[in-house]
N, CA, C and O atoms as CSV, one atom per row, in Angstrom:
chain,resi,resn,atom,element,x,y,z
A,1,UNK,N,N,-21.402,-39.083,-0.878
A,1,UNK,CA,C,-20.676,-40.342,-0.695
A,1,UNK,C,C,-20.084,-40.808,-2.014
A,1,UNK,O,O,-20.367,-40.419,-3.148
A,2,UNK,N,N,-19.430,-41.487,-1.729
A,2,UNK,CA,C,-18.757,-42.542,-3.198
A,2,UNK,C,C,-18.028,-43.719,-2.689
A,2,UNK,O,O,-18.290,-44.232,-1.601
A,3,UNK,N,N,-17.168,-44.114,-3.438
A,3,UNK,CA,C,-16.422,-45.281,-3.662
A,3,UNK,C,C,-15.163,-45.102,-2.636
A,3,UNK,O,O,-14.419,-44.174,-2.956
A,4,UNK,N,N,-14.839,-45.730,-1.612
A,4,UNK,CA,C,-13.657,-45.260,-0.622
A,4,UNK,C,C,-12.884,-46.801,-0.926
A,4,UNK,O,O,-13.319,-47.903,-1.263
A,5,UNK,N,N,-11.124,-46.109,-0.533
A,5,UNK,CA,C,-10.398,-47.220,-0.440
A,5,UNK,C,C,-10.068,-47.158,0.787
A,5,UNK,O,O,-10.404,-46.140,1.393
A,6,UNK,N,N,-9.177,-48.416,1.646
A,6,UNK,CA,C,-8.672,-48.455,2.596
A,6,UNK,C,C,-7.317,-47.498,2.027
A,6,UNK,O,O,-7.114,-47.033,0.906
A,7,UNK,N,N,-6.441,-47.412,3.374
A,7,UNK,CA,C,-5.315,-47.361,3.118
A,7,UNK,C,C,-4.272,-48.687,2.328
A,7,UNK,O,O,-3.379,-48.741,1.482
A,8,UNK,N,N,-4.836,-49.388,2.978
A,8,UNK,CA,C,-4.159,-50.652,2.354
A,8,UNK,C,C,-4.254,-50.883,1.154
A,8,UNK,O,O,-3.365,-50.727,0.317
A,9,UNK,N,N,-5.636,-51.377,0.934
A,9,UNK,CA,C,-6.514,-51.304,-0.488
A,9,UNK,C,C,-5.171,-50.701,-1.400
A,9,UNK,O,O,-4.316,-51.433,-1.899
A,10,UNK,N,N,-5.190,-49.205,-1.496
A,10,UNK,CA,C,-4.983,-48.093,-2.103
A,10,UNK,C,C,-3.242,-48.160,-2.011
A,10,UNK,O,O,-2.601,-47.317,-2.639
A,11,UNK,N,N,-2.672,-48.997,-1.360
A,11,UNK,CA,C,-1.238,-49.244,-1.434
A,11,UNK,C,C,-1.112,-50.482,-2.356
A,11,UNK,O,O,-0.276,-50.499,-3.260
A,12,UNK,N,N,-1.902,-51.458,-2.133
A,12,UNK,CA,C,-1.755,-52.541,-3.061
A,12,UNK,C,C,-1.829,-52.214,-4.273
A,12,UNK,O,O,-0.932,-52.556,-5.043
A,13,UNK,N,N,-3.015,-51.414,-4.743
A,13,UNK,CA,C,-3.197,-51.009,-6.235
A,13,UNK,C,C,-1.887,-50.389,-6.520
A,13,UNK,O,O,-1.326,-50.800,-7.536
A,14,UNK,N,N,-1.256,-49.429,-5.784
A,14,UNK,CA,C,-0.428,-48.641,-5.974
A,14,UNK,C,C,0.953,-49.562,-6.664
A,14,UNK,O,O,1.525,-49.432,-7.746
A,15,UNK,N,N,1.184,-50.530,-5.513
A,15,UNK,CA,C,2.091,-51.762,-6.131
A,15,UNK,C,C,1.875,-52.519,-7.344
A,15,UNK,O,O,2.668,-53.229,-7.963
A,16,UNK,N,N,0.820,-52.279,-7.545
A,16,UNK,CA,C,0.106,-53.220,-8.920
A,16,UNK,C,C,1.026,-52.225,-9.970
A,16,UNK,O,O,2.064,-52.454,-10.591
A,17,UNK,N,N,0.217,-51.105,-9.880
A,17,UNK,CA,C,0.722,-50.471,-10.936
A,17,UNK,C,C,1.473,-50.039,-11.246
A,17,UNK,O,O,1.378,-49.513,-12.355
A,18,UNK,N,N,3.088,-49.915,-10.322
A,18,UNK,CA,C,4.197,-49.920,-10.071
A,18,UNK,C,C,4.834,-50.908,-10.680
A,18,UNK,O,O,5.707,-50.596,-11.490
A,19,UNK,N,N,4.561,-52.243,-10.444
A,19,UNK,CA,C,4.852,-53.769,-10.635
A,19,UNK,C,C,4.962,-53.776,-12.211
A,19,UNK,O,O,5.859,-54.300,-12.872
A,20,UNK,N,N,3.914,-53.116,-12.652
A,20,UNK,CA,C,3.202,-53.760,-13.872
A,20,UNK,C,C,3.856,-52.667,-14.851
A,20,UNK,O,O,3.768,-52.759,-16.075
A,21,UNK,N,N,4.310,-51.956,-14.399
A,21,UNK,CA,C,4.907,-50.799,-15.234
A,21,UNK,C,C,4.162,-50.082,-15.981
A,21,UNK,O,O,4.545,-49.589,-17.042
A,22,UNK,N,N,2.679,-49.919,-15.351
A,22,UNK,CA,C,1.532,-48.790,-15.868
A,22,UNK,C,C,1.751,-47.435,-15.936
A,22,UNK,O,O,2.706,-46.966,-15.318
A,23,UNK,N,N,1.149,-46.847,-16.476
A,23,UNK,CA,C,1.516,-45.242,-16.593
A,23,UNK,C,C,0.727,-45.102,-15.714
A,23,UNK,O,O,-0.182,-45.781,-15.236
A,24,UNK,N,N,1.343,-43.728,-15.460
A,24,UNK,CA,C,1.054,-42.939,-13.747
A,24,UNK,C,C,-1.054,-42.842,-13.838
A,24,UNK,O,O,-1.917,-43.013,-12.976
A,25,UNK,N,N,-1.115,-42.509,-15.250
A,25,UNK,CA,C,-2.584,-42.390,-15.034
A,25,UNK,C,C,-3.694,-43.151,-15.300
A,25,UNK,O,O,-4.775,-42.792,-15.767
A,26,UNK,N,N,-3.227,-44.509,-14.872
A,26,UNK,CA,C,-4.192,-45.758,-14.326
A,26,UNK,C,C,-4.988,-45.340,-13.170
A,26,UNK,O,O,-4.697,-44.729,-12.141
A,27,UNK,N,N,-6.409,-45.995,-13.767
A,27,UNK,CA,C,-7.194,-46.019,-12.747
A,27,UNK,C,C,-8.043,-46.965,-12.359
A,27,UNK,O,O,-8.124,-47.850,-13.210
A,28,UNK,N,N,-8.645,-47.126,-11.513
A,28,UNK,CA,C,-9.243,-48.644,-10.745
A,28,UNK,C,C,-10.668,-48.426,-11.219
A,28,UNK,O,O,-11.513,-47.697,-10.699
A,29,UNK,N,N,-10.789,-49.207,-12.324
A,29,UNK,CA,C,-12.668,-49.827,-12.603
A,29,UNK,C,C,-12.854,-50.121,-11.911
A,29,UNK,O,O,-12.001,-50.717,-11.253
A,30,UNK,N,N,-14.263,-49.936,-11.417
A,30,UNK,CA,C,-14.686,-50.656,-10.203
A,30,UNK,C,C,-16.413,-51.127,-11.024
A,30,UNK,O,O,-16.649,-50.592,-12.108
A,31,UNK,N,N,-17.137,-51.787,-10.619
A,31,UNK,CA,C,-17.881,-52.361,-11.283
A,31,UNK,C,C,-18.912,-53.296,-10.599
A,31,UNK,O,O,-18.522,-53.837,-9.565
A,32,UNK,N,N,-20.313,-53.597,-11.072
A,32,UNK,CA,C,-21.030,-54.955,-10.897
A,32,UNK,C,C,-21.630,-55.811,-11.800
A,32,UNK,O,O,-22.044,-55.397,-12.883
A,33,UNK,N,N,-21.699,-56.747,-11.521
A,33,UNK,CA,C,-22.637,-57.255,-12.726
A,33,UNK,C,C,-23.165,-58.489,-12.512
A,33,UNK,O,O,-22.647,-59.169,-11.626
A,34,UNK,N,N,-24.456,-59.108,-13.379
A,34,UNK,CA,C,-25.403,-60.152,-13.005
A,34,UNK,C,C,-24.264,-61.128,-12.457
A,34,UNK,O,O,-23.173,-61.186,-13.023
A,35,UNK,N,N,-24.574,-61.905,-11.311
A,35,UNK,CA,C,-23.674,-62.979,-11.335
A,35,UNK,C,C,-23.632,-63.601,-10.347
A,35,UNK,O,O,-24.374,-62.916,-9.642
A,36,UNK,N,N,-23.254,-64.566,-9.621
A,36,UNK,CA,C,-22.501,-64.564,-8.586
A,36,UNK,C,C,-23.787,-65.769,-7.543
A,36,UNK,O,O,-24.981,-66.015,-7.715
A,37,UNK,N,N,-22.855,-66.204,-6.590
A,37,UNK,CA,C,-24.380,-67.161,-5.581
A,37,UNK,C,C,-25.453,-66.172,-5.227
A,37,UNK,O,O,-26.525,-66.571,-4.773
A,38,UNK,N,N,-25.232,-65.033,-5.395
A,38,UNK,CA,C,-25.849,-63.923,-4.119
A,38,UNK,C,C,-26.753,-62.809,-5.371
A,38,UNK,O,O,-27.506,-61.918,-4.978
A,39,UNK,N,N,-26.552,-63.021,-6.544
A,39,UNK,CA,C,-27.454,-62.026,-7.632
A,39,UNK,C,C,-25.928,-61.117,-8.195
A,39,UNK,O,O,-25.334,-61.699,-9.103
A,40,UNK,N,N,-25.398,-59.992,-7.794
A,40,UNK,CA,C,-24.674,-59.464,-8.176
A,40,UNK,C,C,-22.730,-59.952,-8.334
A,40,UNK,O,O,-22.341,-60.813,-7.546
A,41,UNK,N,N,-22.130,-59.606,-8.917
A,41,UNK,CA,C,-20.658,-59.991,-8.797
A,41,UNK,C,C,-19.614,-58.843,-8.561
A,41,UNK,O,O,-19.512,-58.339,-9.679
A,42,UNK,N,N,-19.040,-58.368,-7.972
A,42,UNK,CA,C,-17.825,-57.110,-7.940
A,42,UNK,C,C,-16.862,-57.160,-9.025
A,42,UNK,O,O,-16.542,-58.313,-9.313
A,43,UNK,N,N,-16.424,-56.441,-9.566
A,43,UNK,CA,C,-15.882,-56.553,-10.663
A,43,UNK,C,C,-14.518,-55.520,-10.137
A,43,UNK,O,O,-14.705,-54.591,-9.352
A,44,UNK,N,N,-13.360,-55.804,-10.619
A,44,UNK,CA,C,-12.291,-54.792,-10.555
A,44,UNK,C,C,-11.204,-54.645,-11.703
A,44,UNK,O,O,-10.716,-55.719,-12.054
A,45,UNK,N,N,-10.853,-53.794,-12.190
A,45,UNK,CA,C,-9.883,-53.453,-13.151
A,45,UNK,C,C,-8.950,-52.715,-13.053
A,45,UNK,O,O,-8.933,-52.113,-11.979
A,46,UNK,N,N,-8.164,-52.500,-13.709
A,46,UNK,CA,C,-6.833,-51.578,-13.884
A,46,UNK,C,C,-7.071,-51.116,-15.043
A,46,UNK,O,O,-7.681,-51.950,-15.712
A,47,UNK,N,N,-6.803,-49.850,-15.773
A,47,UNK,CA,C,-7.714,-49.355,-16.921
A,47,UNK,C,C,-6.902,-48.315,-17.469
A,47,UNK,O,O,-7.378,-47.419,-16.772
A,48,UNK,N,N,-5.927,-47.644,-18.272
A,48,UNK,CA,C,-5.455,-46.700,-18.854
A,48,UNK,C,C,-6.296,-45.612,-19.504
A,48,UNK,O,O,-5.947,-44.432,-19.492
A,49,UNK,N,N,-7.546,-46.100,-20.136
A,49,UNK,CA,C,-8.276,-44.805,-21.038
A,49,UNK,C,C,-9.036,-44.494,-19.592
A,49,UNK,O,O,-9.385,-45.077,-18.565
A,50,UNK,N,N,-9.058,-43.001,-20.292
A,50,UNK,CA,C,-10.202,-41.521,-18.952
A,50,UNK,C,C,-11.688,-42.325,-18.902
A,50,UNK,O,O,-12.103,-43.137,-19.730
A,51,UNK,N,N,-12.205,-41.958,-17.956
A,51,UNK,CA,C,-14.172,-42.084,-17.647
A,51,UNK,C,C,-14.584,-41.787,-18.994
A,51,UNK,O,O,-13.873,-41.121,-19.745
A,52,UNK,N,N,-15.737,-42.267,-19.342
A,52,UNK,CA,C,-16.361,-42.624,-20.426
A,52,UNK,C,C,-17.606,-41.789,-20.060
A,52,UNK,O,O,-17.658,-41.218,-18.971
A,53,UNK,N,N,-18.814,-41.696,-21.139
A,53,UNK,CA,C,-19.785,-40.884,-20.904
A,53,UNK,C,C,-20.804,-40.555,-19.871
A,53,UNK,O,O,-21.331,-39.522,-19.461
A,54,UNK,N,N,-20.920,-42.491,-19.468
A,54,UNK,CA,C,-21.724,-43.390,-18.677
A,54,UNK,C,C,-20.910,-43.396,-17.435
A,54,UNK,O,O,-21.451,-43.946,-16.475
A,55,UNK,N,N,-19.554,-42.830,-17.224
A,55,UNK,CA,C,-18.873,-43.287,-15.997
A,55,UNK,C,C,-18.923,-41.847,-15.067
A,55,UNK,O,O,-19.389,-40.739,-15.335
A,56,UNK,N,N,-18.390,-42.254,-14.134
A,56,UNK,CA,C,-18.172,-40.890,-12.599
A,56,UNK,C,C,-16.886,-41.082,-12.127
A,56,UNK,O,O,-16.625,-42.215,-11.723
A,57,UNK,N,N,-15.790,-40.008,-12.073
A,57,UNK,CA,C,-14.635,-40.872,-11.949
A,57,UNK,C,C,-14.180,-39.823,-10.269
A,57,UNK,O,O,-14.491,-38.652,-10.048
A,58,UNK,N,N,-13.802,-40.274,-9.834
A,58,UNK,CA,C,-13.362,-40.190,-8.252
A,58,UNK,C,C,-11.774,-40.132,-7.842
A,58,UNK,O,O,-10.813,-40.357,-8.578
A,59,UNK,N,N,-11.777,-39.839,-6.734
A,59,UNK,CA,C,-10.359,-40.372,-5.988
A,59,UNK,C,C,-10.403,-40.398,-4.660
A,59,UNK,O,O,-10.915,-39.499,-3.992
A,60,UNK,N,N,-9.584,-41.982,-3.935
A,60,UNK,CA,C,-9.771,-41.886,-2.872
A,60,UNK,C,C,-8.408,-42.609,-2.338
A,60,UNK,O,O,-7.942,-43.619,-2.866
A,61,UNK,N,N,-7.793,-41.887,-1.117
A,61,UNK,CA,C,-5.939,-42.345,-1.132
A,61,UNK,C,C,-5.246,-42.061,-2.247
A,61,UNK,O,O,-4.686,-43.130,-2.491
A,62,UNK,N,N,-4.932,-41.298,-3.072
A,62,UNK,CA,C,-4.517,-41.630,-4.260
A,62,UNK,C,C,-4.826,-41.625,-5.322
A,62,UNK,O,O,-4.462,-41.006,-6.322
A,63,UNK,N,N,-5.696,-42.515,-5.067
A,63,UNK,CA,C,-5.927,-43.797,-6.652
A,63,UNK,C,C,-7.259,-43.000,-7.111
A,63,UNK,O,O,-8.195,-42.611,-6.412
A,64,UNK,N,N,-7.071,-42.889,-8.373
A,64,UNK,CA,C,-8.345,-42.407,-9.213
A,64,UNK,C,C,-9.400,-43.379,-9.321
A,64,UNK,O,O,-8.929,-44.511,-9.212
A,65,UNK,N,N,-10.398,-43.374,-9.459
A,65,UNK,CA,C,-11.287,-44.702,-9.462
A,65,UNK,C,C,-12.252,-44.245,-11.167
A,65,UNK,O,O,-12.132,-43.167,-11.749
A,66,UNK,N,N,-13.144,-45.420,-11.624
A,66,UNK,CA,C,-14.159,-44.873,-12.308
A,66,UNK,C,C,-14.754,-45.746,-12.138
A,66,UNK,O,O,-14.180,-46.729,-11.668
A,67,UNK,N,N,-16.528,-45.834,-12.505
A,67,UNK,CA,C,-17.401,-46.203,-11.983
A,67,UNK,C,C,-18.581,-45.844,-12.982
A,67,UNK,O,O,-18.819,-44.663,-13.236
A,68,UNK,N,N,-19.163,-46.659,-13.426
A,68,UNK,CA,C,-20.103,-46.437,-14.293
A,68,UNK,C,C,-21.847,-46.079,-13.512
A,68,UNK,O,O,-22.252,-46.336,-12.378
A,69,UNK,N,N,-22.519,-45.430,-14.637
A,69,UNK,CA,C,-23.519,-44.950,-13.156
A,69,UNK,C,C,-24.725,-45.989,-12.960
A,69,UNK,O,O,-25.742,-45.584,-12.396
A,70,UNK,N,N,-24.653,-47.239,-13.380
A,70,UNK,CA,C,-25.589,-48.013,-12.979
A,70,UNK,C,C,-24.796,-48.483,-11.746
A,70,UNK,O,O,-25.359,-48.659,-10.666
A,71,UNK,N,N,-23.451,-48.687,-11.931
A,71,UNK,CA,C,-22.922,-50.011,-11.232
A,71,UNK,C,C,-22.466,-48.908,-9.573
A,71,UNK,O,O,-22.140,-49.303,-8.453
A,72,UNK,N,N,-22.622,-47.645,-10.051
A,72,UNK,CA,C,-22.969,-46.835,-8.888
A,72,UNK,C,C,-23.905,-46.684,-8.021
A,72,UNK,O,O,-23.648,-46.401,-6.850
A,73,UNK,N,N,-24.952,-46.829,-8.410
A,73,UNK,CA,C,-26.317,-47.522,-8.161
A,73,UNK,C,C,-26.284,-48.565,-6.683
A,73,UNK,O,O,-27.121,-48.431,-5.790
A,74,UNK,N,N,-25.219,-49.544,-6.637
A,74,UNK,CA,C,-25.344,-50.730,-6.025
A,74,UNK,C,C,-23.990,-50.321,-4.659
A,74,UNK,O,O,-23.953,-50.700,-3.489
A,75,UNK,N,N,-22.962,-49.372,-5.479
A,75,UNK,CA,C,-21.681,-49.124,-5.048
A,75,UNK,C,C,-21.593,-48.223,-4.040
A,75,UNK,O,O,-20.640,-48.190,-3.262
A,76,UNK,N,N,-22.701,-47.350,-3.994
A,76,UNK,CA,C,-22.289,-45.822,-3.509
A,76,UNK,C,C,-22.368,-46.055,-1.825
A,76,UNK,O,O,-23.318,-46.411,-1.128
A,77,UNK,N,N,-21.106,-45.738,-1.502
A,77,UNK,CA,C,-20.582,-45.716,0.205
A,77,UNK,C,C,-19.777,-47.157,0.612
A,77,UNK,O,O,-19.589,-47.671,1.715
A,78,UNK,N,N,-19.381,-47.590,-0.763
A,78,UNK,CA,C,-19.107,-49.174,-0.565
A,78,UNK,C,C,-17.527,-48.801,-0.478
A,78,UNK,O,O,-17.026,-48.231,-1.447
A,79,UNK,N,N,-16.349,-49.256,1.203
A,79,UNK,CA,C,-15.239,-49.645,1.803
A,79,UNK,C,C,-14.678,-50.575,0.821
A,79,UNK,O,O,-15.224,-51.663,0.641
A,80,UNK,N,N,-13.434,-50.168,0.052
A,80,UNK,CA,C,-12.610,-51.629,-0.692
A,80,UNK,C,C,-11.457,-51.609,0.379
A,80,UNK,O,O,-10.793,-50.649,0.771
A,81,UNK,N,N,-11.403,-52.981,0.754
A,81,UNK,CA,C,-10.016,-53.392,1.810
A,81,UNK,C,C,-9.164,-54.232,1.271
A,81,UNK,O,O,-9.467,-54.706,0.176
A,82,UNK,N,N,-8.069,-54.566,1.817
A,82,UNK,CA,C,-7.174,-55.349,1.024
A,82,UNK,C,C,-7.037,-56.293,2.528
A,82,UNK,O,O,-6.760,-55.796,3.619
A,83,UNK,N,N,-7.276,-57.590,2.299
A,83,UNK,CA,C,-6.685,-58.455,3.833
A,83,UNK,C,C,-5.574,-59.622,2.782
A,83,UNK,O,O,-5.242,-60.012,1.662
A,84,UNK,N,N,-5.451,-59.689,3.872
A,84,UNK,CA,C,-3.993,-60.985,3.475
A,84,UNK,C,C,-4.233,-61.723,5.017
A,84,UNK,O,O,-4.616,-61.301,6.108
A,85,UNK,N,N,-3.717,-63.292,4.397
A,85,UNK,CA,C,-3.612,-64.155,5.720
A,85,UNK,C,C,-3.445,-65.368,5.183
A,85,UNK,O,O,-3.374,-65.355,3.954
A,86,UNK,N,N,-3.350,-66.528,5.759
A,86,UNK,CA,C,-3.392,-67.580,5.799
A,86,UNK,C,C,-4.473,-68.273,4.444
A,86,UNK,O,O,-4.102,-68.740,3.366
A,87,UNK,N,N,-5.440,-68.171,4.813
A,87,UNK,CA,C,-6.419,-68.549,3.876
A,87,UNK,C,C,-6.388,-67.961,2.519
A,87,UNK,O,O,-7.186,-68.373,1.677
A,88,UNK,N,N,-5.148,-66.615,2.109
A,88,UNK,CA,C,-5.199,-66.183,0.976
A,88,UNK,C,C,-5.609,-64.728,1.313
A,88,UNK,O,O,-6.058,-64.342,2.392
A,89,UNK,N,N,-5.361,-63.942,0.133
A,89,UNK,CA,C,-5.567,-62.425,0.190
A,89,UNK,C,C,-6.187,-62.101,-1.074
A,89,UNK,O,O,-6.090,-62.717,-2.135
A,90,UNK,N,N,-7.078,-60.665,-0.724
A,90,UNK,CA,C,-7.092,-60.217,-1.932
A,90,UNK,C,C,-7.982,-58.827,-1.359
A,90,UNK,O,O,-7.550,-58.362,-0.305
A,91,UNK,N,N,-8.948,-58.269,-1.851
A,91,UNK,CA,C,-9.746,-57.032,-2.134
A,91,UNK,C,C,-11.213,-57.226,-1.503
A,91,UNK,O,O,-12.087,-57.817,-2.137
A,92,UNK,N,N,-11.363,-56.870,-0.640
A,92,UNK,CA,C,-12.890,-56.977,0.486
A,92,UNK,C,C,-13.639,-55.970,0.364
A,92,UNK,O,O,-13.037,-54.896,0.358
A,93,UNK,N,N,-14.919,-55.921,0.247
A,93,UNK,CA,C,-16.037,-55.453,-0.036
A,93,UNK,C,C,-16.833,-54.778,1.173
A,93,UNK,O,O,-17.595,-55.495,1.821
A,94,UNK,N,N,-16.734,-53.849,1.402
A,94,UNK,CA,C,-17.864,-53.713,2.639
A,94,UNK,C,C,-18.926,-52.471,2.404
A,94,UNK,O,O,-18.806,-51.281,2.695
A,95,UNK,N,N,-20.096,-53.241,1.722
A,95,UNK,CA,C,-21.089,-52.484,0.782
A,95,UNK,C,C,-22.497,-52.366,1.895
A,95,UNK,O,O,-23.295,-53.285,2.080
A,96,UNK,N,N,-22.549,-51.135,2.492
A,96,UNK,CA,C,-23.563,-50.335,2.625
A,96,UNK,C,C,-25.121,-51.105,2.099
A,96,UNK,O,O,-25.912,-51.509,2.952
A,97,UNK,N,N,-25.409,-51.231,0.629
A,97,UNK,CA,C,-26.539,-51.285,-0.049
A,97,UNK,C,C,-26.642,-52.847,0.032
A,97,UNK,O,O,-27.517,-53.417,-0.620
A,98,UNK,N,N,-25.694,-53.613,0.886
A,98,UNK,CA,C,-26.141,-55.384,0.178
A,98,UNK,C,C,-26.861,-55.687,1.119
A,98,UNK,O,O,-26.559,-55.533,2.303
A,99,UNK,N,N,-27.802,-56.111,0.736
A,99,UNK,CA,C,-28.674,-56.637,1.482
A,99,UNK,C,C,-28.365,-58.558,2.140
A,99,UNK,O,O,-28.654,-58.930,3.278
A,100,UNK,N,N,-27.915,-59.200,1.355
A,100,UNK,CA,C,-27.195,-60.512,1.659
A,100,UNK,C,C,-26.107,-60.679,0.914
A,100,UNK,O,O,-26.255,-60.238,-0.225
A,101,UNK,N,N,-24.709,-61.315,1.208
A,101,UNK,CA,C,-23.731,-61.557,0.775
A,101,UNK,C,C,-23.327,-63.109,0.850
A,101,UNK,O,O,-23.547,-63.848,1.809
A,102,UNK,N,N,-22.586,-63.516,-0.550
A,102,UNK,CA,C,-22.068,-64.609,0.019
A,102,UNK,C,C,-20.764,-65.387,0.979
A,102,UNK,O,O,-19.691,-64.794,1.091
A,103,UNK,N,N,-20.863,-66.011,1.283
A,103,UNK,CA,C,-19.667,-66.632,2.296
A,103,UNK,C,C,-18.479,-66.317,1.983
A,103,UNK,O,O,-17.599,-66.369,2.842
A,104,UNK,N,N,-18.185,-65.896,0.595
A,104,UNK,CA,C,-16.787,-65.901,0.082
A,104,UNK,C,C,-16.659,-64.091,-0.428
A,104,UNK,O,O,-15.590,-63.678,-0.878
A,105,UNK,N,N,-17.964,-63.090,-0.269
A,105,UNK,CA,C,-17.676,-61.949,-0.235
A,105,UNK,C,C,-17.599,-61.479,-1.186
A,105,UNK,O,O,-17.612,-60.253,-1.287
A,106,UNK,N,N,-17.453,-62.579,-2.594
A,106,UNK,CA,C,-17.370,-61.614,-3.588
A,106,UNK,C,C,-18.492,-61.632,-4.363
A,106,UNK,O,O,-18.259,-61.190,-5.488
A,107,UNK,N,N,-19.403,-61.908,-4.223
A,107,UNK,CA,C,-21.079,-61.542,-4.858
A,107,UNK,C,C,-22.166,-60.909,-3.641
A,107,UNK,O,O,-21.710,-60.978,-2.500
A,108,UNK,N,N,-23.331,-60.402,-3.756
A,108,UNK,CA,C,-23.923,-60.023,-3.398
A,108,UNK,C,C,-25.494,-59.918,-3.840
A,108,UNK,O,O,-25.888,-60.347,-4.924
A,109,UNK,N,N,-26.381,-59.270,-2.833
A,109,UNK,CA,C,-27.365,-59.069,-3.144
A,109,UNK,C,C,-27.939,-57.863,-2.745
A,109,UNK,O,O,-27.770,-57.552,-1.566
A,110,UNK,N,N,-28.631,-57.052,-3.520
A,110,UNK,CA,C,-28.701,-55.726,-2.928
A,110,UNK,C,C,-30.506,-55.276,-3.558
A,110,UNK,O,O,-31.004,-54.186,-3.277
């Protein structure tokens, strides 16, 4: 298992980095850390330098990902979605390992 994007997900980034006039070999940090109502926080980046010693780097749709191996730990089999609507849009979480989440999706507890 690893880190999966939607299709969507994986089009938005794609626009990001299109938008932003990144070089082709950007890749999506993905990340956790202390924080959040729920214990943990999701973290996301856009990132130009390669995986690092500590990282695992992937691809899913596309998009290269990296992932450090603690924050893999919490991540592994975790769905990134992209919704849009009314109430606002952005990058959805649907993590396997959380044990409680908060109302707003972007912290957790695992």
């Amino acid at each position: 298992m690893s880190i999966l994007l939607t299709e969507k997900a994986a089009g938005e980034i794609k626009t990001i980095i299109t938008g932003q006039s990144l070089p082709t070999e950007t890749r999506l940090r993905v990340g956790v850390k202390g924080g959040g109502c729920s214990g943990f926080t999701y973290m996301l980046d856009l990132v130009e330098d390669g995986p690092g010693e500590e990282d695992q780097e992937m691809e899913s749709q596309g998009v290269k990902i990296v992932v450090d191996q603690r924050s893999l730990l919490y991540l592994e089999g975790t769905e990134i979605d992209y919704k849009s609507g009314i109430m606002g849009s952005g990058f959805v979480f649907k993590n396997p390992n959380a044990t409680s989440s908060c109302g707003c999706g972007s912290s957790f507890n695992a």
